[in-house]
C-alpha positions in Angstrom: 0.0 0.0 0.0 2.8 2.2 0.9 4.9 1.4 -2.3 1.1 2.7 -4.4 1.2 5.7 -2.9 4.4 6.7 -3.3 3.8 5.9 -6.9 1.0 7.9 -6.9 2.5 10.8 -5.1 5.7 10.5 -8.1 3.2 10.4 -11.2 1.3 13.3 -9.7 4.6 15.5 -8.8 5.5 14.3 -12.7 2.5 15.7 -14.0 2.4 19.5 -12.2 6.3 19.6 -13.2 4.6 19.1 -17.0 1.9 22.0 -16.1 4.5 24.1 -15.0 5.1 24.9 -19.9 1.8 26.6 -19.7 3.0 29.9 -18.9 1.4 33.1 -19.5 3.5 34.5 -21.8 1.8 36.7 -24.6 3.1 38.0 -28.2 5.0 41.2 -27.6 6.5 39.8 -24.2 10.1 40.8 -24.0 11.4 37.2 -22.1 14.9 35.6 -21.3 14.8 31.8 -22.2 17.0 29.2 -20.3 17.1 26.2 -22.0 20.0 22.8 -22.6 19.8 23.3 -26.3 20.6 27.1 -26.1 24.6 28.1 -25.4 23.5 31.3 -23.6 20.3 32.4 -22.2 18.2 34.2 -25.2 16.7 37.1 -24.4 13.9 38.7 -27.4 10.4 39.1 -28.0 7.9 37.2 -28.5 6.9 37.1 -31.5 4.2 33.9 -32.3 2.0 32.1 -29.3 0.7 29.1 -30.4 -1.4 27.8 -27.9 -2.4 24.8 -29.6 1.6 22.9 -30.3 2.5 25.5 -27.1 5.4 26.8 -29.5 7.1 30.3 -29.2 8.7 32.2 -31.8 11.0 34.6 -30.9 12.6 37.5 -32.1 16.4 38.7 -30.8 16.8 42.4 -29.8 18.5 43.1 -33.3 15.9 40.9 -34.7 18.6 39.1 -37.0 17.0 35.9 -36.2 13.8 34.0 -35.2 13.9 31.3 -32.6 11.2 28.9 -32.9 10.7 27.0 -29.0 8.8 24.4 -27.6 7.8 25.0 -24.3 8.6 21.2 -23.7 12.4 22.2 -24.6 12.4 25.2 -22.1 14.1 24.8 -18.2 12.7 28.4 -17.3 11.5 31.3 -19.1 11.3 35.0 -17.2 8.6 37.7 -18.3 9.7 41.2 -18.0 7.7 44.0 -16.5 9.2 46.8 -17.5 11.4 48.7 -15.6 11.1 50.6 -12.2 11.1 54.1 -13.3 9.8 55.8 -9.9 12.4 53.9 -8.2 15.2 54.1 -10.4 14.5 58.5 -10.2 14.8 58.2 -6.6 18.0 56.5 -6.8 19.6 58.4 -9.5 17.9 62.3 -7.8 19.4 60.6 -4.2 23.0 60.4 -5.5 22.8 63.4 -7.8 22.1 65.2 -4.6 25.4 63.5 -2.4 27.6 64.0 -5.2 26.3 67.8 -6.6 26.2 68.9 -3.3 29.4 68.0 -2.6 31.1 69.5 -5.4 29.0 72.5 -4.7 30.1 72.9 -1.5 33.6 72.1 -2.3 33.6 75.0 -4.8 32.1 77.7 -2.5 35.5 78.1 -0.2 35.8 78.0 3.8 32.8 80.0 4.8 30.2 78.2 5.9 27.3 80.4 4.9 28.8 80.0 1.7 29.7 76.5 2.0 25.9 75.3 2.7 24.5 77.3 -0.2 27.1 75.4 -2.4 25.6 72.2 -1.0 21.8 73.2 -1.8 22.8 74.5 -5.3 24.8 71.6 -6.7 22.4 69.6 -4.6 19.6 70.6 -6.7 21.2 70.3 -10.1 22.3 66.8 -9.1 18.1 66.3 -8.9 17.9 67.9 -11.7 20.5 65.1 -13.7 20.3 62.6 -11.6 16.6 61.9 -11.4 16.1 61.8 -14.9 19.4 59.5 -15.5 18.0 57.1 -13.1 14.3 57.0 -14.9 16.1 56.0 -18.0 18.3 54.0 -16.6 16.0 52.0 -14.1 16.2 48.6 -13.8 14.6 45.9 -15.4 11.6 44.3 -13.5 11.7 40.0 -13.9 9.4 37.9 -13.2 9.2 33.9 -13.4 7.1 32.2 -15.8 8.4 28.6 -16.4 10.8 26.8 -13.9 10.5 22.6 -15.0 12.6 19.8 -16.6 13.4 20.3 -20.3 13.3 17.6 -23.1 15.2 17.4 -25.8 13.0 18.7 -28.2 14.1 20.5 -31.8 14.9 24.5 -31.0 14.6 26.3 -34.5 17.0 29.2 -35.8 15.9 30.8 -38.7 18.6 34.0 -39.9 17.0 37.2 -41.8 18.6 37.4 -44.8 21.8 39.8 -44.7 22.3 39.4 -41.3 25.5 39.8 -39.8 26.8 36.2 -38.4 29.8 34.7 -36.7 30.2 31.1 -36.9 32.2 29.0 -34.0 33.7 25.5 -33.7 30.8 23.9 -32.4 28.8 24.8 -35.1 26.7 27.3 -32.8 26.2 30.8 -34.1 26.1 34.7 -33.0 23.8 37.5 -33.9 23.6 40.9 -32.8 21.5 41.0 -29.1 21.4 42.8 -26.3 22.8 46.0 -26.1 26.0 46.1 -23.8 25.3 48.6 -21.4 28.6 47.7 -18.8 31.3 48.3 -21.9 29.6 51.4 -22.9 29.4 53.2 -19.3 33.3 52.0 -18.9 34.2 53.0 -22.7 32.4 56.3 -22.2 33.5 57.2 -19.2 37.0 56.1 -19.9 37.1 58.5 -23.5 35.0 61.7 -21.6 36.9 61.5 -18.6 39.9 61.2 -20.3 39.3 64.0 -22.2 38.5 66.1 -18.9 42.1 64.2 -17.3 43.8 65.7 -20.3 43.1 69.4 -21.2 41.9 69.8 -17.2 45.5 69.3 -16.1 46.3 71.4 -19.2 44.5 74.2 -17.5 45.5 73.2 -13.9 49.2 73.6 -14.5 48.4 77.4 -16.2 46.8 78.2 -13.2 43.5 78.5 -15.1 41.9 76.0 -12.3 42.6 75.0 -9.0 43.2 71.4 -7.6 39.5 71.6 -6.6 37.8 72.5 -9.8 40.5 69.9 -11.5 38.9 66.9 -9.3 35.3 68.4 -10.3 35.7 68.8 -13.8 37.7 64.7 -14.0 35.1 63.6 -11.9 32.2 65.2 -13.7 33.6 64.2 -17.1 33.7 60.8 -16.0 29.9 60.8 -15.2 28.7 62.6 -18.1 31.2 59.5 -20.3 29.2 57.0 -18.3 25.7 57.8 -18.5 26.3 58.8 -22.5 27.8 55.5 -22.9 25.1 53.8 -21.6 22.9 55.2 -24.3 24.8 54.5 -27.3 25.9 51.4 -25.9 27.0 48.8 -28.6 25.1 45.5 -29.5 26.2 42.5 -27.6 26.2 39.0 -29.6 23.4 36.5 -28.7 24.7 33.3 -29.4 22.2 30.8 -31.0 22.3 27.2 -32.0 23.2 25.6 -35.2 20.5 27.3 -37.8 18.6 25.5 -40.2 20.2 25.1 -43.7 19.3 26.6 -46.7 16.7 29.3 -47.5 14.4 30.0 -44.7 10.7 30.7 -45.3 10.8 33.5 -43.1 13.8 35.1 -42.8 15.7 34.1 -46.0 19.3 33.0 -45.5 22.1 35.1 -43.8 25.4 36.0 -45.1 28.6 35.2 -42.7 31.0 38.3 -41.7 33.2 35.8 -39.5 34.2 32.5 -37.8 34.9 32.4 -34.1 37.1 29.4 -32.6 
């Protein structure tokens, strides 16, 4: 009697692991897909939901390619909710205010009087950047949608034709994806505050600025770099599995720019 329940108990922990595909995910979902047959996690959107196979077709950011998925080949999927705006304003007006108060007050000299009005005017233009930076640079908001045992079910590539494509060893490909926020800030910030490191201490050793105001305009430059290299970031590559050969019904066949080892 023992050993039948346990078998039931198996079979019925069996079958809510196989509920656990039917997710809620709707076309025009932006998702990241885990999955054995992928070589990377692929984030896109959702392009097809079709309820009846419980197939997905997804789109990658630079929509170079389509990824057709069975939810039977997927270990976890994550929806995303956008990204929190109100919160990522207070964060970014909160540091604009420590770091623009502090060069304010650094610039307004050993009075106090003088020192405190320093503080509320750079204060308030750090509000003034900062709060917008950090709505536009909120985070992104994740949410779980499939957590369960994958298959080893077919996952489709198709390329758009012209696409740009690097090749490896393994067969596996590369397309243009997410946008890669982390070498932009550091390539931006590197370049602008360079440029401030350079023709600052240009003006520094003329006399033109003090130490002070050298430190303030490295520091600011720096900033300014960062958060403009987080907008113009560069593309990422999402790697992909081995597409299908030949001519694609839908995206037509890609041309190769390189071959990775």
């Amino acid at each position: 009697m023992g050993r039948v329940c346990i078998m039931i108990l198996l079979m019925a922990i069996a079958t809510a692991s196989h509920a656990q595909r039917v997710t809620p995910v709707a076309e025009g979902s932006r998702i990241r897909v885990t999955a054995p047959q992928l070589p990377a996690p692929l984030f896109g959107r959702v392009l097809i939901r079709d309820r009846n196979t419980d197939v997905l077709v997804v789109t990658t950011p630079g929509a170079d390619a389509r990824v057709t998925l069975p939810l039977t080949a997927v270990q976890r999927i994550d929806v995303s909710s956008g990204r929190r705006r109100v919160a990522g304003a207070a964060v970014g007006a909160a540091v604009g205010i420590l770091i623009g108060g502090a060069f304010g007050a650094a610039q307004a000299g050993d009075d106090g009087i003088a020192r405190t009005a320093g503080f509320l005017a750079g204060g308030f233009a750090g509000i003034v950047f900062g709060g917008p930076i950090g709505f536009v640079y909120a985070p992104e908001r994740w949410h779980r949608g499939i957590v369960a045992d994958a298959l080893d079910d077919p996952i489709r590539v198709d390329l758009r034709a012209g696409a740009r494509v690097k090749r490896f060893a393994d067969d596996t490909v590369a397309v243009k994806g997410e946008r890669d926020r982390k070498r932009g800030i550091i390539r931006g910030a590197i370049i602008v505050g360079g440029i401030g490191l350079i023709f600052g201490g240009i003006d520094a050793r003329k006399g033109e600025l003090s130490g002070q105001e050298y430190v303030g305009t490295v520091v600011g430059n720096t900033l300014l770099g960062g958060a403009a290299g987080y907008l113009l970031s560069p593309r990422g590559w999402q790697r992909l599995p081995a597409p299908r050969q030949g001519r694609s019904t839908t995206t037509g066949s890609a041309s190769v720019s390189g071959t990775q080892d």
